[in-house]
C-alpha positions as CSV (number, residue, x, y, z in Angstrom):
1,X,26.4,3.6,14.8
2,X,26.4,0.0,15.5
3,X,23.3,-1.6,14.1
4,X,21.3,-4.0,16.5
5,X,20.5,-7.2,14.9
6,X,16.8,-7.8,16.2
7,X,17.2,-11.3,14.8
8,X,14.9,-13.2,18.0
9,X,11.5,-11.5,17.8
10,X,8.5,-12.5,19.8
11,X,5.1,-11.1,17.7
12,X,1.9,-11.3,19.2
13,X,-2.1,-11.2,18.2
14,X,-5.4,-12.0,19.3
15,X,-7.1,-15.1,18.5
16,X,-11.0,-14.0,16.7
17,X,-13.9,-13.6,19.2
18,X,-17.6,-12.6,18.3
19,X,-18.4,-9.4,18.5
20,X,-21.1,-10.0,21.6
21,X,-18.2,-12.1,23.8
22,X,-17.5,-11.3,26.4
23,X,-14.2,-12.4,29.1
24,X,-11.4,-14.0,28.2
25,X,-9.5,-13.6,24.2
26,X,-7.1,-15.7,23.2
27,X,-3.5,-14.0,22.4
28,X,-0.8,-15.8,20.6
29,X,3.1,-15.3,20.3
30,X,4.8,-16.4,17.7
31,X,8.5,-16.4,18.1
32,X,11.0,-16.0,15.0
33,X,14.9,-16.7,15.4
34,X,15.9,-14.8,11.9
35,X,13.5,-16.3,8.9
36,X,12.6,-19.1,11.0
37,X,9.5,-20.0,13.5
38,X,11.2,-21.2,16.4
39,X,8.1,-21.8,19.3
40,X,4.3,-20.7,19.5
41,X,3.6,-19.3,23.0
42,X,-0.6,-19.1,24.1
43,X,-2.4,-16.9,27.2
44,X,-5.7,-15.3,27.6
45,X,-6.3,-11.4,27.9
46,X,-9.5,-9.6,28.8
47,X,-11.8,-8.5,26.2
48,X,-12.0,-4.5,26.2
49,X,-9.7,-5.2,29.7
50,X,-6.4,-4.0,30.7
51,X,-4.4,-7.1,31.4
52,X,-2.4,-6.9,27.9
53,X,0.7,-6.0,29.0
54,X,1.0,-7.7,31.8
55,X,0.0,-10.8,30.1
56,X,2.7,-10.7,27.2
57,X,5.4,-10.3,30.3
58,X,4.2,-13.3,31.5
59,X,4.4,-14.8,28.5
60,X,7.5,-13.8,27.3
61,X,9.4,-14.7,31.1
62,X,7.5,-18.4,31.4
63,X,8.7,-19.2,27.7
64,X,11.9,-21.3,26.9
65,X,12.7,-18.1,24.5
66,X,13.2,-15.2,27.1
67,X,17.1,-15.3,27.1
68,X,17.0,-15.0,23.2
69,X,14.6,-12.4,22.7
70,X,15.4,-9.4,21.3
71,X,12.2,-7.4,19.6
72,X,8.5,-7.1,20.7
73,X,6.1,-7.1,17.1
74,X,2.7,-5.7,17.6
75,X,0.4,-5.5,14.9
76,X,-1.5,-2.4,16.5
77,X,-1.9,-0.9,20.1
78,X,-4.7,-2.9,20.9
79,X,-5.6,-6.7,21.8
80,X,-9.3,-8.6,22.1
81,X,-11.1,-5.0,21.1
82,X,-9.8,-2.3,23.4
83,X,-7.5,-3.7,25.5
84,X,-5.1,-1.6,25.0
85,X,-1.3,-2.7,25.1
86,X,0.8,-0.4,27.4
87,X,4.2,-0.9,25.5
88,X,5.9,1.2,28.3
89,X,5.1,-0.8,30.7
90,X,5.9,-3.9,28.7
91,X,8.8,-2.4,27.5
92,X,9.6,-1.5,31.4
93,X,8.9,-5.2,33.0
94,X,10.9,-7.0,29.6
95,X,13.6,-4.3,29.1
96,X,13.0,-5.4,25.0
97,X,12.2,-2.6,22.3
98,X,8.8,-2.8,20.8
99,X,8.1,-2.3,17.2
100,X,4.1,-1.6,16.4
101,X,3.0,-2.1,13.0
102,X,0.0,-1.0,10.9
103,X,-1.5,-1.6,7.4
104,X,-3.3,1.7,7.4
105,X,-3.2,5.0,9.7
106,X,-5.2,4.9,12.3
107,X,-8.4,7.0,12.9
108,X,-7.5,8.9,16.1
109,X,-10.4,11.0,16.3
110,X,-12.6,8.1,16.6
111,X,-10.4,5.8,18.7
112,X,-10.6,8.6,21.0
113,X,-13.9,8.9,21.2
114,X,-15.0,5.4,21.4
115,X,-12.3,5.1,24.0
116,X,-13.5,7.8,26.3
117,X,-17.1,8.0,25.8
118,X,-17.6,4.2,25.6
119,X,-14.6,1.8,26.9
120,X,-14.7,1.3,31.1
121,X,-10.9,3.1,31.6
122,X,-11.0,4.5,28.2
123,X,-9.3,8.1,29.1
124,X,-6.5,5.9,30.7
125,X,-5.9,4.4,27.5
126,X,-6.2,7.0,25.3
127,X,-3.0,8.5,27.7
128,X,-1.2,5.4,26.4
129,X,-1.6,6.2,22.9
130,X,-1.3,9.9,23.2
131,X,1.7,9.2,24.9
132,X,3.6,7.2,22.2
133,X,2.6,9.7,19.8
134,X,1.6,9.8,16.1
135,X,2.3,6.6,13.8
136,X,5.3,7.2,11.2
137,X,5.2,6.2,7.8
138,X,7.9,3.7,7.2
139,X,8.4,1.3,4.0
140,X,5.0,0.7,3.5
141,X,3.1,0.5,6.9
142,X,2.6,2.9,10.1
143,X,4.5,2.2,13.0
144,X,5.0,3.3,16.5
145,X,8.2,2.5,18.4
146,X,9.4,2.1,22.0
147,X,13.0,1.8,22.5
148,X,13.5,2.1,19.1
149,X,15.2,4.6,16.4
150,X,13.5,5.0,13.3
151,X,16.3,3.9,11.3
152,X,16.7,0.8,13.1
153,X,12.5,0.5,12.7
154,X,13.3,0.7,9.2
155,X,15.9,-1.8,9.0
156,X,13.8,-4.6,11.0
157,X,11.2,-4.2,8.5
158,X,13.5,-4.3,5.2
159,X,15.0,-7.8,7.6
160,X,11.7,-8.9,8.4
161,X,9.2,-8.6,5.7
162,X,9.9,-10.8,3.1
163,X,6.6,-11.3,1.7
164,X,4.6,-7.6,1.2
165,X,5.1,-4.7,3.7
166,X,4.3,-6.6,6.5
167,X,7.3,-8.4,8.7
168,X,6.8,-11.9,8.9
169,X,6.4,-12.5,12.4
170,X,3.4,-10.4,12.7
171,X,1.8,-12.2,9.3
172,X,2.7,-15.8,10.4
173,X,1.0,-14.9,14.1
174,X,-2.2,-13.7,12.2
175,X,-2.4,-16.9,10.2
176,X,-2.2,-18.9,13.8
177,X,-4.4,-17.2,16.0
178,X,-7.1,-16.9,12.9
179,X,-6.7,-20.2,12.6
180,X,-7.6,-21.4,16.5
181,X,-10.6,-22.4,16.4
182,X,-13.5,-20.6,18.9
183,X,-13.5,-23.9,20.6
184,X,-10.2,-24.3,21.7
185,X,-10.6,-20.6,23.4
């Protein structure tokens, strides 16, 4: 099997927000060619909303990067609280695999129910994680995978995180949008 190369990876993450805000969350994209941080990309999704998706398309298609890109990095399902990402339609409008990454397994059971019982379009969202089915161990975190094999999973993360279990992209796009201040959102 001929091994893709996943070398131009986009990784995105939401900028911190109190836990009474409401609107508008800051998301970042950080954008790795190999080891290095090429560009930093910026939008806004809705808190609890469902606008993820189609915000990280935009993103993606109004950035100098969108010919290069090959990978989508999530670090979970979920943006600015519940705004859940639908990876297959992001994977759908970008045509780019998507590689979701974890620390820790999820609890399912009470995603679930805070989804449905408490989230405006919960049960909607729930169907997006039900649908991509059950994390998978792999070298040290949980992932979830659209357009992906395992194996290749596994080989982006032995290429990509070079400093603990997590790949770099998603690490260095944590350290930026934790580091935007609540006054530049």
């Amino acid at each position: 099997m001929a091994w893709r190369r996943f070398a131009h990876v986009i990784a995105f993450d939401d900028c911190a927000f109190e836990r009474e805000h409401t609107g508008d969350v800051g998301l970042i994209g950080a954008v790795f060619a190999g080891a290095r941080l090429d560009g930093v990309v910026a939008g806004r999704v809705r808190r609890d909303g469902a606008n993820s998706a189609a915000v990280m398309a935009r993103m993606i298609f109004e950035s100098r990067f969108v010919q290069h890109l090959q990978l989508i990095m999530l670090q979970g399902i979920a943006v600015a609280g519940f705004n859940v990402v639908d990876v297959f339609e992001l994977h759908a409008a970008t045509d780019l695999p998507i590689l979701v990454v974890a620390k820790r397994e999820p609890g399912l059971a009470a995603i679930r129910d805070t989804l449905t019982l408490r989230i405006r379009g919960g049960a909607r969202k729930w169907n997006i994680i039900e649908r991509l089915g059950a994390m998978e161990r792999v070298r040290g975190v949980w992932v979830q995978r659209v357009g992906l094999t395992k194996d290749e999973a596994t080989v982006i993360l032995e290429r990509h995180a070079v400093n603990g279990y997590m790949p770099e992209p998603l690490r260095v796009v944590h350290l930026i949008a934790s580091g935007v201040s609540p006054l530049d959102r």
